[in-house]
C-alpha positions as a Python dict, from the first residue, in 0.01 Angstrom:
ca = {
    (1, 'X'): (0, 0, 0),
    (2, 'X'): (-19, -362, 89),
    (3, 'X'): (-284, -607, 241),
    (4, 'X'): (-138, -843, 541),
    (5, 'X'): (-386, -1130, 645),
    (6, 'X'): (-391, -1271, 983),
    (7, 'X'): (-499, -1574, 756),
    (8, 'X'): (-530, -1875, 1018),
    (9, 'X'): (-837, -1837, 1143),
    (10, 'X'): (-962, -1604, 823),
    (11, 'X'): (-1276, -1699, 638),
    (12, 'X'): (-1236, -1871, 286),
    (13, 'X'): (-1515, -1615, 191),
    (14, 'X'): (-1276, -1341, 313),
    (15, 'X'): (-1017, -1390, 164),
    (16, 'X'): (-1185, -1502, -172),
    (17, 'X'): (-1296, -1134, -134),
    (18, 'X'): (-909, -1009, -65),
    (19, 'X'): (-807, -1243, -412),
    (20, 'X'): (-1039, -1056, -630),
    (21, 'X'): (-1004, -772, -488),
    (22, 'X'): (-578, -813, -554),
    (23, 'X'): (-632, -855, -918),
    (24, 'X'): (-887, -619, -954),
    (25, 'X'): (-735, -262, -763),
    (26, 'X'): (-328, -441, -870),
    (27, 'X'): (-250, -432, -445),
    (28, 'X'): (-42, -687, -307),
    (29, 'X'): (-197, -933, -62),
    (30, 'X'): (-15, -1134, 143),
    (31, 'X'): (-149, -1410, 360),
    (32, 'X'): (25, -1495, 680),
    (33, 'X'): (-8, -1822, 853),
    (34, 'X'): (152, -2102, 1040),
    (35, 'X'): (-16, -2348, 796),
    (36, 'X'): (-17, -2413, 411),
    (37, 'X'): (-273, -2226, 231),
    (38, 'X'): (-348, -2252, -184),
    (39, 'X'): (-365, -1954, -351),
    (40, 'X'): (-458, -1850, -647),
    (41, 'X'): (-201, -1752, -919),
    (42, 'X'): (-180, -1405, -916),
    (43, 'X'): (87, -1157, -937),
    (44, 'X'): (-40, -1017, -638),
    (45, 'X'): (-94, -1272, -401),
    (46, 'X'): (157, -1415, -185),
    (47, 'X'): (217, -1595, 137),
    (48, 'X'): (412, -1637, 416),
    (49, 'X'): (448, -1935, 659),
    (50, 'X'): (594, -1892, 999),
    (51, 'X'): (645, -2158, 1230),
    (52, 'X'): (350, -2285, 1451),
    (53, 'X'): (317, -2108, 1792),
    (54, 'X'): (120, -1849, 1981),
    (55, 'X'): (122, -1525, 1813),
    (56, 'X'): (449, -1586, 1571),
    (57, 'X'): (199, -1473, 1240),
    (58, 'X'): (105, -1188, 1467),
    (59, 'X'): (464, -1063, 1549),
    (60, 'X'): (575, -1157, 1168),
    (61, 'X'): (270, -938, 1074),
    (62, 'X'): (356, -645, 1316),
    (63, 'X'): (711, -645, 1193),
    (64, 'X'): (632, -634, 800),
    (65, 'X'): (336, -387, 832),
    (66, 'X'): (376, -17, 733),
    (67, 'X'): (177, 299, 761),
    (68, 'X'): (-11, 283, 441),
    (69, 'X'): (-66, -53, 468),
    (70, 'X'): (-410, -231, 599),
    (71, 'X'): (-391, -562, 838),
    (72, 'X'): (-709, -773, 783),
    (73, 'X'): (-773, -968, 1142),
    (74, 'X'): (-1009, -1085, 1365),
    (75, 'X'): (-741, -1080, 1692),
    (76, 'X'): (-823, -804, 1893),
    (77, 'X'): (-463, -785, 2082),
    (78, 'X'): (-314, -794, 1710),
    (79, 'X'): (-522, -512, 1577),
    (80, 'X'): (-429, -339, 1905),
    (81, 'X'): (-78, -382, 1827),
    (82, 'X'): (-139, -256, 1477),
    (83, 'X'): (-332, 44, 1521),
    (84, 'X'): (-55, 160, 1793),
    (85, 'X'): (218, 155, 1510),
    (86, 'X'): (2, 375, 1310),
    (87, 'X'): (-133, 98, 1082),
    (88, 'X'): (-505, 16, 979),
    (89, 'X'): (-669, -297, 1067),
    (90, 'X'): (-1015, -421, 942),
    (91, 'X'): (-1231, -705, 1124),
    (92, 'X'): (-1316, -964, 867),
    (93, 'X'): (-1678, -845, 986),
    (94, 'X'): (-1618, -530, 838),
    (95, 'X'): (-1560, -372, 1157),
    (96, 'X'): (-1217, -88, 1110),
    (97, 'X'): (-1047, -40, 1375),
    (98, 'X'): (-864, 287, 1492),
    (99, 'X'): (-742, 452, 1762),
    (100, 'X'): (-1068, 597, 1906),
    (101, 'X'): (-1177, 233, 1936),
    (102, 'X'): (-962, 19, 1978),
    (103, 'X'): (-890, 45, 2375),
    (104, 'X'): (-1230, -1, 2396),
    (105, 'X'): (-1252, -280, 2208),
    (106, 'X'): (-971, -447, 2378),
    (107, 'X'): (-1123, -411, 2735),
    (108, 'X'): (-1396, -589, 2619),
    (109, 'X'): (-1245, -865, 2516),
    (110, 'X'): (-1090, -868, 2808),
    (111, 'X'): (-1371, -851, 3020),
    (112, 'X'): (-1598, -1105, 2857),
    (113, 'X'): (-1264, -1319, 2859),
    (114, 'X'): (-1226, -1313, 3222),
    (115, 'X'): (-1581, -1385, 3241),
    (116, 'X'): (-1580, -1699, 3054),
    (117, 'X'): (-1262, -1789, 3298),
    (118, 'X'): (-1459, -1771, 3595),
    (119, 'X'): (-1702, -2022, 3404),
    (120, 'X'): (-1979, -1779, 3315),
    (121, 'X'): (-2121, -1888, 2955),
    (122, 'X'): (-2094, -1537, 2731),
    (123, 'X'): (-2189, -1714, 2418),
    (124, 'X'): (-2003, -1659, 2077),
    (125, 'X'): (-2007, -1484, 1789),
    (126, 'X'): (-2320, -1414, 1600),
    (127, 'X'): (-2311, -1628, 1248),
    (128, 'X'): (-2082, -1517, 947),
    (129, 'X'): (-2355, -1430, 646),
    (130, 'X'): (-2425, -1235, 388),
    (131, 'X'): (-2412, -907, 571),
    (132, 'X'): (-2095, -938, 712),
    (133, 'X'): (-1922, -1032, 404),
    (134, 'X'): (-2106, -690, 239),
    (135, 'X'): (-1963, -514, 541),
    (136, 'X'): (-1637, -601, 506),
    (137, 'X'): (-1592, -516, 135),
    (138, 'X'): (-1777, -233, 130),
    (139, 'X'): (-1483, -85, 400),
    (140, 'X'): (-1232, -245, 171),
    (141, 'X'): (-1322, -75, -100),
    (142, 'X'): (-1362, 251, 140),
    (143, 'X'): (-983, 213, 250),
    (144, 'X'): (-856, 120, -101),
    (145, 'X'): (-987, 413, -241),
    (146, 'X'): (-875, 638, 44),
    (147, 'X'): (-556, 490, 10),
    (148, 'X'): (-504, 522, -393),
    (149, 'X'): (-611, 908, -354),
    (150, 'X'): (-328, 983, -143),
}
């Protein structure tokens, strides 16, 4: 089992939550991005840099990403891409998604996208706190030990 991060646009508090969590269960984590990130020195931390375009992290993510592996991302059309090779993906809101939700999801987005195209203001994401980061490791430590079992 490894940990892929969609880590461009990923909280620090995120991934300072994916670091610890690395060291703690001994899974590799490897951050993804089109920009230098610092890392801790761990064993099982690593990272990738791609070149700087739209959606090359995504595609380098899609293509390294196995079935017993989790993909930590806030990119709908990613996690959409994810979930149809079989693969988990987690919302850094602690949010899983699957394949009972993810069309859903995904016309969503695409609605309230269109929306804001035709100038309507949707508003945008409620504020990252406290709950959100509980959510999201409280799933990750759901899926890790789901994962480990098997």
């Amino acid at each position: 089992m490894k940990i892929w991060v969609d880590a461009d646009a990923c909280p620090k508090v995120i991934k300072d939550i994916l670091f610890r969590v690395a060291d703690r269960a001994k899974v590799a984590v490897t951050l993804v991005a089109n920009q230098w990130i610092r890392l801790p020195s761990s064993p099982f931390i690593s990272f990738i840099q791609v070149e700087a375009g739209p959606d090359i992290a995504d595609d380098e993510i899609v293509k390294l990403c196995g079935p017993r592996d989790l993909v930590v991302t806030a990119d709908i059309p990613l996690a959409a891409r994810i979930v149809e090779k079989g693969v988990a993906a987690l919302d850094p809101r602690g949010r899983m998604y699957d394949k009972d939700n993810i069309k859903q999801i995904l016309n969503m987005r695409d609605f309230m996208d269109s929306l804001r195209g035709s100038g309507i203001e949707t508003g945008g994401p409620n504020g990252f706190g406290q709950r959100e980061r509980q959510l999201f490791a409280n799933e990750l430590d759901r899926f890790i030990a789901r994962s480990l079992k098997t």
